[in-house]
N, C-alpha and C positions, 0 to 999 in steps of 0.2 A: 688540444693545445695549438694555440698560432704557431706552427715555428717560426716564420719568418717576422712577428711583433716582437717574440720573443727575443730573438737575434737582436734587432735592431737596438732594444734595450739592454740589454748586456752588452754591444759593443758602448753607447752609450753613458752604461756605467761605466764600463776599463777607461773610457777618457775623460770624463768629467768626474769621479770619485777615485779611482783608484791611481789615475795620472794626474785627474786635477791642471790638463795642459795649460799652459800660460798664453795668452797674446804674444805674437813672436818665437813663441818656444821652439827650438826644433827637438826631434822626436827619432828613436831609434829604435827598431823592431826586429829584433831575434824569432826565428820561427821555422818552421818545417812548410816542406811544401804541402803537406796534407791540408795546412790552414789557409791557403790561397784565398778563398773567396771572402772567410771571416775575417781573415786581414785584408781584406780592400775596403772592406766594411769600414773597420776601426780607423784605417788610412781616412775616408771619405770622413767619419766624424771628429778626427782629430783638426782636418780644415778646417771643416764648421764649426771649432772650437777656438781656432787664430793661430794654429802651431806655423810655424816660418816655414820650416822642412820637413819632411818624413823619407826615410832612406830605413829600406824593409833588405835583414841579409835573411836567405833561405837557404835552408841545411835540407839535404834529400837521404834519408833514411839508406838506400841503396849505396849511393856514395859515400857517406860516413862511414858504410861497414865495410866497402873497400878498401879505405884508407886503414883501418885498422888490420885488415887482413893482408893488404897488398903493399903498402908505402914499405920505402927501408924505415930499417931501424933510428936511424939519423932524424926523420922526420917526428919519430916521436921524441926531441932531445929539446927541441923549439918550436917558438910561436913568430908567424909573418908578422913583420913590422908593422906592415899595414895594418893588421888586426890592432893591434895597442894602439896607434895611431890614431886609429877612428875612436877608440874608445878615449884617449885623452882628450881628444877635441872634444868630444860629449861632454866633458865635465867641465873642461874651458869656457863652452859657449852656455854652460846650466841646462846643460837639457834637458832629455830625460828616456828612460829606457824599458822597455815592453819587452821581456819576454810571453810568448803565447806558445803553452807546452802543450803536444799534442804524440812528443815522444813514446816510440814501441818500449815499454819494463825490460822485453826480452832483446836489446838490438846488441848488444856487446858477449849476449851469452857465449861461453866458447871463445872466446879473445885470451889472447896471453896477458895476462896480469902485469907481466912486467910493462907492456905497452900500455896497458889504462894508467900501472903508478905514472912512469915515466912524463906520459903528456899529462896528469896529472898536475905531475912536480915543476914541469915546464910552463905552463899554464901560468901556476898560483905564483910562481918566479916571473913572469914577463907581464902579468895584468897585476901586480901591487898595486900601483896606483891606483887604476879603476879597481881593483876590491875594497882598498880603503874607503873611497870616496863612497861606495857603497853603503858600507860598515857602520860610517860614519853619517848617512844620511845629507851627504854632501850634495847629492843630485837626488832628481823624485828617478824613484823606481818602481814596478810591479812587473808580478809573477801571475799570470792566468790562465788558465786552460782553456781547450775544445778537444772532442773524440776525435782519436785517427780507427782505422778498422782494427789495426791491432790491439790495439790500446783496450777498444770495444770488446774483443773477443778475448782478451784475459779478464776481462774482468764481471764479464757475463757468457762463460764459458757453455753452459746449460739452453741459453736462446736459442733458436733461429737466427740465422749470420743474418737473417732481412732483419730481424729485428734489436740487433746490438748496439747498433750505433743510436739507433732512438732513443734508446734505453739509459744510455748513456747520457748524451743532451738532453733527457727528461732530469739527469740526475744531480746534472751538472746544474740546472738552471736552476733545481729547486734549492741546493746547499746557496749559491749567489744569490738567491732572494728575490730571486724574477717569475715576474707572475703572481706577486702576492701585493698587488696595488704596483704605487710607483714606487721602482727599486731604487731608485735615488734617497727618496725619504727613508725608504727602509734600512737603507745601509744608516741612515747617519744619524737613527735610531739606535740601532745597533751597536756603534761606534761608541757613541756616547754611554751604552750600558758594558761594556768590556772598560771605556775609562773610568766610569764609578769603582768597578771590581779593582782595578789598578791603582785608584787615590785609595781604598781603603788600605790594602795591603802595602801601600807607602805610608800605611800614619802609624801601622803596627812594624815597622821597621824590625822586623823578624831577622836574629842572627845564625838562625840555623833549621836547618826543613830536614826532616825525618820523613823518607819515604819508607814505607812496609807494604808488601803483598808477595804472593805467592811465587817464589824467585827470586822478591829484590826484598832487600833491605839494606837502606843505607841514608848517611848524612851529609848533607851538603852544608857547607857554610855559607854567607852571604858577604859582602862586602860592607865595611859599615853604612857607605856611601849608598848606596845599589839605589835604584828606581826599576819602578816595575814598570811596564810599558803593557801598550795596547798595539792592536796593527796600524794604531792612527801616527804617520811618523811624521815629521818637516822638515823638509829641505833647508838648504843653508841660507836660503833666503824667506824663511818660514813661510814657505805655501805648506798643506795638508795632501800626503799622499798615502794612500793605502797599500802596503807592498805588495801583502798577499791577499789573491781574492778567490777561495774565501778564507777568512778568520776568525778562528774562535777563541785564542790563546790570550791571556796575559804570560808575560815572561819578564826574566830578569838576566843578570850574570853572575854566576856564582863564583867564590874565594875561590882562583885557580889550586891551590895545594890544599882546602877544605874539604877533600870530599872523601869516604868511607865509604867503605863499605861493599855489597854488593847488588846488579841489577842487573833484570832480564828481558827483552825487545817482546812484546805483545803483538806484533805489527811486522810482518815481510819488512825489510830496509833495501830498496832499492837504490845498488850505488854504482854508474856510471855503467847505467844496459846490464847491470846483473843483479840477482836477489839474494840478499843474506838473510838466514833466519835463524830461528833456534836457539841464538847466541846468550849467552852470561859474560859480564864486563865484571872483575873484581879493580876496585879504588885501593889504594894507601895513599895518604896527603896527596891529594888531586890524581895520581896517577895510573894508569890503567896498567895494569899489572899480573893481569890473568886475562886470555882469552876463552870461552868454549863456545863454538857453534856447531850445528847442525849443518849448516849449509852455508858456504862458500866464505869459510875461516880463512882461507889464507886472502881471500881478498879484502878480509878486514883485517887481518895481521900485516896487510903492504898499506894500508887507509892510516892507518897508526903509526905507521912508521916514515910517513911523509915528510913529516916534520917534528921537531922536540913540543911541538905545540898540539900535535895529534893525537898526543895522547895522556889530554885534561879535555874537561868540559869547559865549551864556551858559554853556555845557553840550558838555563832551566823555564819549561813554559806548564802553566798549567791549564786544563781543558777540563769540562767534567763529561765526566762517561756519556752521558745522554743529551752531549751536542748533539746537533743535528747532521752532521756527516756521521759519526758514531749509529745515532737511532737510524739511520737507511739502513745500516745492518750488511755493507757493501765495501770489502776491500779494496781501493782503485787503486793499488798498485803504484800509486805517485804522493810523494811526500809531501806536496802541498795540499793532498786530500785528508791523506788520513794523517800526520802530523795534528790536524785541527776534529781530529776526532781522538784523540787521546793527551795524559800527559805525554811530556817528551821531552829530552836529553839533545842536543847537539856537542860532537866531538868537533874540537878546534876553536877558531876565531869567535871570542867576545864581542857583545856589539857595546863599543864605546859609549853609547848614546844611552846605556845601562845602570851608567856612575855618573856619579855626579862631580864634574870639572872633568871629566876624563873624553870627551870628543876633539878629537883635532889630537890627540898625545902622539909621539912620539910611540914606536915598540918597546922600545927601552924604558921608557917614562911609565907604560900602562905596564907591563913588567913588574917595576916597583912598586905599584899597585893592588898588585894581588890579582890582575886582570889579563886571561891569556890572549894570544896571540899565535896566529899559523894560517900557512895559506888555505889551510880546508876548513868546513863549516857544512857538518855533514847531524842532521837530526834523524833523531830514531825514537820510536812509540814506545813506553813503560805503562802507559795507565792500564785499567780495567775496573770493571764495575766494584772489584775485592779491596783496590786502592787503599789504602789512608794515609795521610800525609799530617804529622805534628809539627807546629811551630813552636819555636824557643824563642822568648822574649827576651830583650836586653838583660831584665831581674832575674832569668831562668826559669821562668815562669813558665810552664807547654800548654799549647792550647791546640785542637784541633782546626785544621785546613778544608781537610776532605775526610769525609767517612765514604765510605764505599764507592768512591770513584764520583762523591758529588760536593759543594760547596757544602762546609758549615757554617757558614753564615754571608 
């Protein structure tokens, strides 16, 4: 393997497919310091792409867990003006914004719950606007990764510490589709056969999805409006950006008070440096209503209790078992990995861009809707190869979705 052809085509793709930078654009980059050199990379091609500005903020693992362990209390209560600041002006001037997650699974283990809800709730209250604008595909965004050492050694526990992080960047590259010709073409190969999967499932205009497997069983309704979406999204100014890289989902938004039943997480949920497992979610008319987990309940009994909106579903997406993050056969520990190797469920914030006439609403307006609303937006894994998922058609008609955690048709 080249690594360093490899690199250079993947930084590459994050600006020209998954940023899609503009002439003029400026550009804003969330990241850890472990990604220092791969972000000067991506910095270097977003120039040679015509971006106006790039202004790179770096979070240091060390100090993030200070503040969690050392700051008063008070500081987990608010967010620096400044912070919102820069992010309003991002959206003002259409910019656009690069996280590059390279984040340790385990950096919050051991933290007081009340300080992850608290800056939580602080957070999702003082960046409204930029979540909205989000939400709503009002600015281009994407989500990408590279290995940090931690990161490596959760998730190839079993190597040689020489050889984790290889292991990792072998794994990384191959799910983003690098190395197999030009990743550019290959993405927008790709792209284009996730939107075929999404035009069909928009002509069958399905009012309700039956999931069943061992754990869950339950019914989601749909809105009548809904559109199913791919990861190909556009900005307010209809350029094409790809959020997440990589993706394998088509998704929708489900009838917030639609859903029954019950379901079970297939997949560790890693939420804010800690891991939930084990867990069973019981529905009444959208609601969650039952918790059980295995591990670290009460930190999903404070995720739910965020807000009146934490506890419905924003987000139903479908994957089949044998994507290709799935066939590695490798838990990464990060929900941009494995989220796109199974189905999955997001508690909180619907994506407007979901419904039809519903982008740009009002809270209140998308409300009336039947479409929820809340500052969190947190996905969690349900598939597995046992899966099957029934569709209801408008006549009442059921037809199969998924057999065994794969398309039927």
């Amino acid at each position: 393997m080249d690594f360093q052809k490899n690199l250079e085509e993947y930084a590459e793709l994050v600006v020209k497919v998954g940023l899609n930078i503009q002439k003029g654009q400026p550009l804003l980059i969330n990241t850890t310091t472990d990604t220092i050199d791969f972000t000067r990379l991506i910095v270097k091609k977003a120039y040679e792409a015509g971006a106006k500005r790039v202004e790179v903020n770096y979070t240091d693992e060390v100090n993030a867990r200070l503040f969690y362990d050392m700051a008063p209390d008070e500081a987990f209560h608010e967010v620096p003006k400044w912070v919102v600041a820069q992010r309003d002006e991002l959206i003002e001037s259409k910019g656009a914004l690069l996280w590059i997650d390279a984040d340790n699974p385990d950096l919050l283990e051991g933290v007081s719950i009340d300080r992850i809800s608290n800056y939580q709730k602080a957070s999702g209250k003082a960046l409204e606007n930029y979540r909205k604008a989000v939400m709503n595909d009002v600015i281009t965004w994407s989500i990408v990764a590279m290995p940090s050492k931690k990161w490596a050694a959760k998730v190839f526990p079993k190597l040689p510490e020489s050889e984790q992080m290889d292991a990792l960047w072998e794994l990384i590259f191959n799910v983003v589709r690098i190395g197999k010709g030009t990743a550019v073409q290959q993405w927008q190969e790709h792209i284009n056969n996730l939107e075929s999967r999404a035009a069909l499932l928009n002509e069958k205009r399905y009012k309700k999805l039956h999931y069943t497997a061992d754990g869950t069983d339950i019914e989601v309704e749909l809105p009548k409006e809904h559109i199913w979406q791919s990861g190909a999204s556009k900005n307010a100014q209809s350029v094409p950006f790809i959020a997440n890289m990589p993706t394998e989902e088509v998704y929708t938004a489900p009838l917030k008070t639609g859903v029954n039943g019950y379901v079970s997480n297939t997949k560790p949920f890693v939420y804010q440096g800690n891991v939930i497992d084990g867990f069973k979610l019981t529905f009444k008319d959208g609601e969650i209503v039952q918790i059980q987990a295995a591990t670290g309940e009460k930190l999903l009994q404070e995720l739910i209790q965020t807000d009146d909106g934490a506890k419905y579903l924003g987000e139903i997406a479908l994957v089949p078992h044998e994507s290709p993050i799935s066939a590695s056969n490798v838990l990464f520990f990060n929900t941009l990995f494995d989220e796109n190797a199974s189905n999955h469920f997001a508690i909180g914030e619907a994506y407007p861009t979901c419904v039809e006439g519903a982008r740009g609403l009002t809270t209140e307006e998308l409300e009336k809707m039947g479409i929820n609303t809340s500052i969190v937006h947190e996905d969690f894994m349900i598939g597995s190869g046992n899966m099957d998922i029934t569709g209801e058609l408008a006549d009442g008609t059921k037809e199969p979705i998924f057999i065994k955690g794969a398309w039927a048709f």
